[in-house]
Backbone bond lengths (Angstrom), bond angles and torsions (degrees), N, CA, C in turn:
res aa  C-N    CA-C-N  psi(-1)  N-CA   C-N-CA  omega(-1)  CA-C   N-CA-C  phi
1 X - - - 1.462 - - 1.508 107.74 -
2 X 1.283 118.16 -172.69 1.653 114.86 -159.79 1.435 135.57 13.42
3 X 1.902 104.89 12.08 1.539 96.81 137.08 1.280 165.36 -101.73
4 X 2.008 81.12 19.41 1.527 110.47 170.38 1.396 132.22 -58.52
5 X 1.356 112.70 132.95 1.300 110.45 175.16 2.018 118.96 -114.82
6 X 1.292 87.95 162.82 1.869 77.02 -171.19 1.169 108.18 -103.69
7 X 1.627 118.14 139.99 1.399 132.81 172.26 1.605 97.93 -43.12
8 X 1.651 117.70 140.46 1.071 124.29 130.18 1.295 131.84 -74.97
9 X 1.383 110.49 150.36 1.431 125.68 -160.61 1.424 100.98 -88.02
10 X 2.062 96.54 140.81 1.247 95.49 171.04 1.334 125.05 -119.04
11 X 1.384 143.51 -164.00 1.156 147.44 133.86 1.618 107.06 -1.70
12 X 1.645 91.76 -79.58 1.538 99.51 -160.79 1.624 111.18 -45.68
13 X 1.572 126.39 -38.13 1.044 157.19 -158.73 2.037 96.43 -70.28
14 X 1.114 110.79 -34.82 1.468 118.39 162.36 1.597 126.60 -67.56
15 X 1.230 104.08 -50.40 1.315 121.29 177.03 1.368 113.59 -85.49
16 X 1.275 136.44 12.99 0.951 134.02 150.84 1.584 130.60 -106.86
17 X 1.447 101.65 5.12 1.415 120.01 162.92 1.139 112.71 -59.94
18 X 1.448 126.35 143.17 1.567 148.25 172.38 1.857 101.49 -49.95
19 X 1.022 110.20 120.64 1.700 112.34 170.52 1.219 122.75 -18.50
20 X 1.449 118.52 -48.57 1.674 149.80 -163.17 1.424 96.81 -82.59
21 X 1.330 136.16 -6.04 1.443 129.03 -179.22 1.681 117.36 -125.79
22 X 1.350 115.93 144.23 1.439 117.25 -154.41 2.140 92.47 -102.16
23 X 1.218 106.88 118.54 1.976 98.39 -173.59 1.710 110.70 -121.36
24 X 1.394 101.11 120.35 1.247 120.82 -174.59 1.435 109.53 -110.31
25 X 1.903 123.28 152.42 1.160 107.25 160.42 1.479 108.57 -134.39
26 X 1.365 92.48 140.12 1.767 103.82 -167.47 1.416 111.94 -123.21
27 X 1.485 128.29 110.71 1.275 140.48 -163.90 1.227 115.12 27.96
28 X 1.613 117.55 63.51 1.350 149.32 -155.08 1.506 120.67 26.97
29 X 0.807 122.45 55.16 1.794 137.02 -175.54 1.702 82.32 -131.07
30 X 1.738 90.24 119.86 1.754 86.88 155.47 1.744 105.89 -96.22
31 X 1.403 101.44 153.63 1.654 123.95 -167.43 1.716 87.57 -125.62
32 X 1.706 108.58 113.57 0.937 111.63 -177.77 1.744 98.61 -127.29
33 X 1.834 114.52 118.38 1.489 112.03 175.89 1.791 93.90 -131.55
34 X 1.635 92.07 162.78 1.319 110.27 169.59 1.242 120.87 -92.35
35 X 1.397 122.73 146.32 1.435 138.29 -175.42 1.468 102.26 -13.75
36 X 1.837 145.04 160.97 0.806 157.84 136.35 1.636 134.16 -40.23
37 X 1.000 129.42 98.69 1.902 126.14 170.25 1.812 98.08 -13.32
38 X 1.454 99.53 172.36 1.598 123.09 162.09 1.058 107.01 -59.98
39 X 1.566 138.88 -63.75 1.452 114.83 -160.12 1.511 120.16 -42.92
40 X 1.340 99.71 -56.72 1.539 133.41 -166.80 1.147 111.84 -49.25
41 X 1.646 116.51 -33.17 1.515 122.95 -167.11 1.639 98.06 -106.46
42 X 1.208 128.13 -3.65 1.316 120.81 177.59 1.988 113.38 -95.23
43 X 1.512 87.07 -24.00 1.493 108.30 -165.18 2.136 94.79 -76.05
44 X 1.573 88.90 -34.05 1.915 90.99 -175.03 1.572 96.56 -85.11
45 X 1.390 112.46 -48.30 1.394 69.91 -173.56 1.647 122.19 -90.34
46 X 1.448 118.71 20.15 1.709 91.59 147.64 0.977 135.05 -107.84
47 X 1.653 119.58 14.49 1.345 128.52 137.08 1.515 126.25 -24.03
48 X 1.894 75.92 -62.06 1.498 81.12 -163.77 1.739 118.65 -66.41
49 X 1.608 94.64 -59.84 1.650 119.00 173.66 1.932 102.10 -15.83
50 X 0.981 102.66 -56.54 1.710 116.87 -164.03 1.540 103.88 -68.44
51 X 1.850 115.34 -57.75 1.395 102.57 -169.48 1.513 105.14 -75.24
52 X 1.503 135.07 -0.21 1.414 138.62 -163.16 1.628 97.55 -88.25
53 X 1.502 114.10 -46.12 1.228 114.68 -173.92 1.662 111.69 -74.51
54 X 1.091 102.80 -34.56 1.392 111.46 -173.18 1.467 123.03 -89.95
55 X 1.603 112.04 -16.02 1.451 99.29 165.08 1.446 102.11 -137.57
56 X 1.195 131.17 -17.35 1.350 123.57 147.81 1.522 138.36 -44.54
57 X 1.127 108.99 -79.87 1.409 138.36 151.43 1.399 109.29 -32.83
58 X 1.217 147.10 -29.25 1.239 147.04 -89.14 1.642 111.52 -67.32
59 X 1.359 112.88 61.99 1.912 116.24 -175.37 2.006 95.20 -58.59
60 X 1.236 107.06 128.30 1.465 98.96 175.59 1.430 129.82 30.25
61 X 1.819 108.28 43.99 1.389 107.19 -156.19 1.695 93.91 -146.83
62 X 0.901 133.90 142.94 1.176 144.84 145.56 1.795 121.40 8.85
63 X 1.365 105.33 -58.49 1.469 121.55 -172.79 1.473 129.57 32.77
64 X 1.216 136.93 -154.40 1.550 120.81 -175.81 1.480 118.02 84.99
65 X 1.184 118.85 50.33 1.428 127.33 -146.04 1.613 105.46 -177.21
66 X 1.316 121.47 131.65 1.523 141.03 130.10 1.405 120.03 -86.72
67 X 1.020 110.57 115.71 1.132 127.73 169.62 1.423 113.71 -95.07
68 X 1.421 112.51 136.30 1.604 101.85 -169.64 1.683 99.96 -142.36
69 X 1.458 115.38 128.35 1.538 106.88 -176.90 2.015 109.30 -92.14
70 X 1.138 119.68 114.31 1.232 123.99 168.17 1.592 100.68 78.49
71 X 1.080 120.94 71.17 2.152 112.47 -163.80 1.626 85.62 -108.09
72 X 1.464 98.77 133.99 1.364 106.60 -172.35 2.151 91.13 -81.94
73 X 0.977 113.19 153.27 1.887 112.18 -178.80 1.220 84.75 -137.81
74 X 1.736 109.84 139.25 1.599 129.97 164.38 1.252 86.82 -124.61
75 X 1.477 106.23 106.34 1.384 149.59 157.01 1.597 107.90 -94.50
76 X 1.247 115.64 93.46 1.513 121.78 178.01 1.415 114.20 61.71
77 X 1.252 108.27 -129.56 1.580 106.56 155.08 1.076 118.07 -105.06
78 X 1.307 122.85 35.95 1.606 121.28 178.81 2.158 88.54 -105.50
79 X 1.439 122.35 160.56 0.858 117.74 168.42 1.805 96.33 -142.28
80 X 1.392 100.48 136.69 1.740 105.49 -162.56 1.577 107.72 -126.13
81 X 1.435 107.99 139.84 1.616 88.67 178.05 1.696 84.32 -139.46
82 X 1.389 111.81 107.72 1.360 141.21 141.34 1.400 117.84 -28.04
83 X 1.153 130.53 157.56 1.489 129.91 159.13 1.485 108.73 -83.98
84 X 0.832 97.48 -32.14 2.100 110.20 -178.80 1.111 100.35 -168.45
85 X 1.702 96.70 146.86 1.448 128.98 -171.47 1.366 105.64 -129.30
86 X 1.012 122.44 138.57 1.859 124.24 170.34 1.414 104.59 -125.72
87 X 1.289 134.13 141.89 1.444 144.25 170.83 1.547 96.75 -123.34
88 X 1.315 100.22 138.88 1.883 97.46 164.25 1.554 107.12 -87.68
89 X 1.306 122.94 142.17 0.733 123.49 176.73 1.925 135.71 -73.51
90 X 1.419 105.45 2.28 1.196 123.57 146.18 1.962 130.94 -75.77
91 X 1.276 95.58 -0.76 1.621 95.48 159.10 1.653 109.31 -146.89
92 X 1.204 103.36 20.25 1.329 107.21 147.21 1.914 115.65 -164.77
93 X 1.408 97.23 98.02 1.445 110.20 -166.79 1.472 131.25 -74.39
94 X 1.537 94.78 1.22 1.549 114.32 -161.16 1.403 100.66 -172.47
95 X 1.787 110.04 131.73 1.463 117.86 -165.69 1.687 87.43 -94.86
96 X 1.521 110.49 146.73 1.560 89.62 156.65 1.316 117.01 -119.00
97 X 1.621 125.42 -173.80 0.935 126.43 -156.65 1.870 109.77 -102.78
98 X 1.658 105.36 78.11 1.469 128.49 165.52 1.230 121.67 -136.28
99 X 1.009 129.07 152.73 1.537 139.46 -156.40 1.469 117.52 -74.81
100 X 1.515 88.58 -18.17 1.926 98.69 -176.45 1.415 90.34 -137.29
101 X 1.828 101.65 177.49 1.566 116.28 168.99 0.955 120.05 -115.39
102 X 1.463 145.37 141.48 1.332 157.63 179.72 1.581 114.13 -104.05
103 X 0.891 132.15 13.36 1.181 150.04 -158.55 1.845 107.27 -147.59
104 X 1.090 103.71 114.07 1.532 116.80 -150.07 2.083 90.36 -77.65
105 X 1.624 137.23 141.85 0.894 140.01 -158.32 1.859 79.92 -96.57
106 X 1.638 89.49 162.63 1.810 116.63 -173.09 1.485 102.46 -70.35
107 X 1.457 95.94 -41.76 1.620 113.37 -161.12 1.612 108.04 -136.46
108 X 1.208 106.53 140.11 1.590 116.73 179.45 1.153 115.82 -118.55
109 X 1.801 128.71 166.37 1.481 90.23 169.30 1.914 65.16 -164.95
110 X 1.171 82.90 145.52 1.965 88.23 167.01 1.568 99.09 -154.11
111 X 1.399 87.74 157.25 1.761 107.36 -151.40 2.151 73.14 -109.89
112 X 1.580 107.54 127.22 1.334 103.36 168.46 1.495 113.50 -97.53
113 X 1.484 100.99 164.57 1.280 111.27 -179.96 1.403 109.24 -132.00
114 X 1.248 148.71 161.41 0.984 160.05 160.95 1.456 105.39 -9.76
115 X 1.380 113.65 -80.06 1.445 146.00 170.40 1.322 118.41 -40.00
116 X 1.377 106.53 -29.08 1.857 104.16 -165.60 1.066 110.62 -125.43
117 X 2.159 131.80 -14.72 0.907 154.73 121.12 2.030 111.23 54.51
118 X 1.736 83.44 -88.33 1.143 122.57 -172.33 1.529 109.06 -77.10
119 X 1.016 125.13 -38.71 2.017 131.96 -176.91 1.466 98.23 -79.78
120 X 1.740 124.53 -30.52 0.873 130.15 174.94 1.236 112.00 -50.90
121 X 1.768 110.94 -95.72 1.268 123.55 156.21 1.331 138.85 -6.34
122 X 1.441 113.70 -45.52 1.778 125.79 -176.81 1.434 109.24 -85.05
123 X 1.573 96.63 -92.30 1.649 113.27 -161.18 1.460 104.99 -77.68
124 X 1.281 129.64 -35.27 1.341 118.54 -179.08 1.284 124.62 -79.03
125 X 1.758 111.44 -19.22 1.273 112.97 170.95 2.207 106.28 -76.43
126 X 1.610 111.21 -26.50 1.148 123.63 177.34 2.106 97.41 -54.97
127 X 1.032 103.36 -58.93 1.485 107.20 -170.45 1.691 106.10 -55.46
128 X 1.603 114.72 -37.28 1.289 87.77 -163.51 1.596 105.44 -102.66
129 X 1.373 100.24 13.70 1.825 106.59 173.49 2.116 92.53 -71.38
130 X 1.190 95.59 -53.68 1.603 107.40 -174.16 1.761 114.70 -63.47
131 X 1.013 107.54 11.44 1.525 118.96 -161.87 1.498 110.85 -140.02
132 X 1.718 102.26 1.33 1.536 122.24 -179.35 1.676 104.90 46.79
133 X 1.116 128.78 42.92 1.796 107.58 152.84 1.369 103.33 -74.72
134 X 1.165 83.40 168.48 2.090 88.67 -157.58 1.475 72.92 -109.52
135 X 1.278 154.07 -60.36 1.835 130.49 -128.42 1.782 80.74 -135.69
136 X 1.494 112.41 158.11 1.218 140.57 168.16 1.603 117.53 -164.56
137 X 1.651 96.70 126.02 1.442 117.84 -168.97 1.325 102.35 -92.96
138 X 1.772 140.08 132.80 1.088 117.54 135.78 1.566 123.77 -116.24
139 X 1.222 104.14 130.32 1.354 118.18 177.65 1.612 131.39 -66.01
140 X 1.120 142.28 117.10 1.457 118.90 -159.26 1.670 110.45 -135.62
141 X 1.428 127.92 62.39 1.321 147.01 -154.58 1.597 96.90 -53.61
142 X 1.146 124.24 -26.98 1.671 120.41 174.36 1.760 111.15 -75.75
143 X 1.399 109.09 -47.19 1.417 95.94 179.19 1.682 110.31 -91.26
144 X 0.777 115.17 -10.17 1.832 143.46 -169.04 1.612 106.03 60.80
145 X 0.772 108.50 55.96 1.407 126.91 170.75 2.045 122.55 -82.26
146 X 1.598 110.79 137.55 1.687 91.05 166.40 1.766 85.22 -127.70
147 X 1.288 98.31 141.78 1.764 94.84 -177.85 1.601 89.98 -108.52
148 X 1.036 144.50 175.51 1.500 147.05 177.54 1.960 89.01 -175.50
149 X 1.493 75.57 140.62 1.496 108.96 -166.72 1.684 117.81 -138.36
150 X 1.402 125.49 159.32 1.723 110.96 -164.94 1.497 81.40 -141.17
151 X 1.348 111.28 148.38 1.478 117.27 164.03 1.570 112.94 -82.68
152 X 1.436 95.90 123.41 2.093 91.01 163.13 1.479 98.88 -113.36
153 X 1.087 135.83 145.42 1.380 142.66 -174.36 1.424 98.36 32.28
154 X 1.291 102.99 -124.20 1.843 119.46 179.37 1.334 87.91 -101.45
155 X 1.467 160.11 28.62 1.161 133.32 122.14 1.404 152.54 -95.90
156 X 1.443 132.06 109.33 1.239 122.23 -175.64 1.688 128.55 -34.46
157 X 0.933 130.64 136.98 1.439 136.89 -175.45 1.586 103.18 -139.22
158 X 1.322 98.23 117.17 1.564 128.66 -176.07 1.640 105.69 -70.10
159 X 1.547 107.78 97.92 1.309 122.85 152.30 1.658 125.89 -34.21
160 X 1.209 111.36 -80.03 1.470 113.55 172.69 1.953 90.52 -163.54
161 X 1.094 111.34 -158.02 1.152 146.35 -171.60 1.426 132.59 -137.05
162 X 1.303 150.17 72.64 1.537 131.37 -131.78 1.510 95.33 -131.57
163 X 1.346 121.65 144.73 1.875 117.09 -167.03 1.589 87.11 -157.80
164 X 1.579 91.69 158.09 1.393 106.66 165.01 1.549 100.11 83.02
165 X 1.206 97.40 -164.12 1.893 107.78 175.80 1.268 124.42 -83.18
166 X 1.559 115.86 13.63 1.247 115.46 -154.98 2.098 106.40 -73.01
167 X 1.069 92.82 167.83 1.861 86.77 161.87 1.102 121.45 -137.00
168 X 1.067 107.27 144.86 1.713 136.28 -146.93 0.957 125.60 -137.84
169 X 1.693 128.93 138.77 1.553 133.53 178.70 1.654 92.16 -116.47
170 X 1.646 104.66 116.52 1.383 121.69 167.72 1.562 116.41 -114.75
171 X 1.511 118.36 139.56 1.064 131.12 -155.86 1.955 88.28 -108.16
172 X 1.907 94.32 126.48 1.128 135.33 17.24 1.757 142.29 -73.03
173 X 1.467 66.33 -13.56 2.450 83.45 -162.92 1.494 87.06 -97.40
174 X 1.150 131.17 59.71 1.352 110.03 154.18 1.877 132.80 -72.06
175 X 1.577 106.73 0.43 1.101 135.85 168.36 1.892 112.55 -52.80
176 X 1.504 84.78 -29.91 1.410 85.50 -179.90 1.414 125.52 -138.65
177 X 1.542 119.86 124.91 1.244 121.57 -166.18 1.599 107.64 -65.88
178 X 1.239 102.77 142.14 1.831 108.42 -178.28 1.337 96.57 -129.20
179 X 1.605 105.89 120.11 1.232 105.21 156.10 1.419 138.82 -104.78
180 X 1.277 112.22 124.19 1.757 106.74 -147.67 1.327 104.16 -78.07
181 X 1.358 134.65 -15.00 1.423 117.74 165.17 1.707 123.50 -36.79
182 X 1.400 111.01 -23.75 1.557 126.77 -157.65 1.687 115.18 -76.66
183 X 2.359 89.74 -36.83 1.020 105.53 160.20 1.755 132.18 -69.12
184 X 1.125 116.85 6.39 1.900 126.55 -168.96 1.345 104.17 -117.82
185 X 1.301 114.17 102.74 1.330 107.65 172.59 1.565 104.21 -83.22
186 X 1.246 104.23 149.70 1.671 124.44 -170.38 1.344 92.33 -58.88
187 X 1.389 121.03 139.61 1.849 135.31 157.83 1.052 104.08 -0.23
188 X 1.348 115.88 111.54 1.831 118.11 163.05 1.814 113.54 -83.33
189 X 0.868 120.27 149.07 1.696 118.69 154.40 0.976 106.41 -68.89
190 X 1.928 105.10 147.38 1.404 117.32 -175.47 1.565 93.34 -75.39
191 X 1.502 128.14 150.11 1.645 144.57 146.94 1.294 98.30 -31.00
């Protein structure tokens, strides 16, 4: 006994997850969670909705941007699934046609949850310091918080902090004012 060692997780080990569950692998430990509450999913997608139109899309907007909702990234053997991914479209000019990305996104942004909080915060922000994304958003629909952060070498450097309804130009998109009230959905009833 205690000279067991544990399988690393594979591929297959993802795809054999139940539909209803979101499967990541992080320094070979698969991290297997289920879909996100309401806040969380209202808060991503008007993240997203806004930077898609506005720098994707780019109608009278800035543009220069992929915007990607939930893009699974095989980063080494780590495999990561973000809430949103942004690539500029000057280092990646053309999406191709695979199910995931290999090519680490400019900008990250994950909406936390209770549950993911902490994996958020630590090792996944560890992976994508090592994986050079330059910007990472975290979203925090319980405290209503957007934290935004810039890579310097392998260390994060704290942008600002922005809460409440205020509105705000955050870098990378400082092109576009966000107003975070948009992100808070009004008091839900408890289930």
């Amino acid at each position: 006994m205690g000279n067991e060692t544990k399988r690393r997780a594979t591929y297959a080990d993802i795809e054999a997850l139940p539909e209803n569950m979101v499967g990541q692998i992080i320094d070979g430990e698969l991290i297997a969670m289920s879909r996100p509450a309401i806040p969380h999913g209202v808060a991503h997608t008007v993240i997203q909705s806004l930077l898609t139109t506005a720098f994707q899309i780019g109608l009278r907007a800035p543009g220069g941007w992929w915007i990607h909702d939930e893009p699974e990234l095989h980063l080494g053997e780590d495999v990561l699934v973000p809430d949103i991914g942004g690539w500029r479209r000057e280092r990646m000019p053309q999406l191709r046609r695979m199910p995931f990305f290999t090519v680490a996104p400019d900008w990250v942004c994950e909406v936390l949850s209770p549950s993911t909080a902490s994996l958020d915060r630590k090792r996944k922000r560890e992976i994508y310091a090592r994986e050079c994304v330059e910007y990472v958003w975290l979203v925090d629909p319980a405290t209503r918080t957007l934290e935004a952060f810039q890579r310097q070498g392998e260390q994060w450097v704290a942008l600002g902090t922005y809460s409440g309804t205020a509105r705000v130009r955050v870098e990378p998109f400082e092109a576009l004012e966000l107003d975070l009230g948009e992100l808070w959905p009004p008091e839900l009833e408890a289930p």
